[in-house]
C-alpha positions as CSV (number, residue, x, y, z in Angstrom):
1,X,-24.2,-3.0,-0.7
2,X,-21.8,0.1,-0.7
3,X,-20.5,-0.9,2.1
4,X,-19.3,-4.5,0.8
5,X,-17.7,-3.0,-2.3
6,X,-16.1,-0.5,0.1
7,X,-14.4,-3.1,1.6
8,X,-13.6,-5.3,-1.5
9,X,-11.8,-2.2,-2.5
10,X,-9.5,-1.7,0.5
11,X,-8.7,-5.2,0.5
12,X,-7.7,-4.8,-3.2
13,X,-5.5,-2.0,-2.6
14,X,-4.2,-3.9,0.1
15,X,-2.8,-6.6,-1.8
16,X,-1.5,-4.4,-4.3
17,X,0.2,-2.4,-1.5
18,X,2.0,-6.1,-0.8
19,X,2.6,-7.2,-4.1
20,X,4.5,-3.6,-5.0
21,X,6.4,-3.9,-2.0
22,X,7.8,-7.4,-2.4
23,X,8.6,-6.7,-5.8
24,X,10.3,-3.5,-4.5
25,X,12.0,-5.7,-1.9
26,X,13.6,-8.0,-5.0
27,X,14.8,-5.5,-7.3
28,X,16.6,-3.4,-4.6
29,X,17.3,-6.0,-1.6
30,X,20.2,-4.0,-0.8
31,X,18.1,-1.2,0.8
32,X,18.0,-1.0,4.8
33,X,15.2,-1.4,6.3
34,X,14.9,2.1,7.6
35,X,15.2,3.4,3.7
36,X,12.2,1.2,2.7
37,X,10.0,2.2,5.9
38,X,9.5,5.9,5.2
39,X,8.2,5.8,1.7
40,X,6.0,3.0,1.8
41,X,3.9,5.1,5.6
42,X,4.0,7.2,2.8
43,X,2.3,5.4,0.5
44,X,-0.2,4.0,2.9
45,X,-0.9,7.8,3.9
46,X,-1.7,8.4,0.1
47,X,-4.4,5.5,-0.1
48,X,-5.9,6.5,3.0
49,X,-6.8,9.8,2.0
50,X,-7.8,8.4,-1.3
51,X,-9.9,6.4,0.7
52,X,-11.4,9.5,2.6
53,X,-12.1,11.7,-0.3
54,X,-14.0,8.7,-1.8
């Protein structure tokens, strides 16, 4: 049972992790690709350790 809501929960932070990054992608399109790359490995760096310490 754990185990389910463990995943349920990484697939909800996954779809967060899309829908901030195409609304990130709208407001600034002017950004290279290589600008918007870094922070968001960062991000997904962030919610893995998240994701450990849980």
């Amino acid at each position: 049972m754990a185990e389910t809501n463990f995943v349920q929960a990484k697939e909800n932070k996954d779809s967060t992790l899309v829908q901030s990054k195409e609304s990130d992608l709208e407001e600034q399109p002017q950004q290279s690709e290589d600008s918007t790359t870094e922070p968001s490995s960062e991000f997904t760096r962030k919610d893995l350790a998240k994701l450990v310490a849980s």
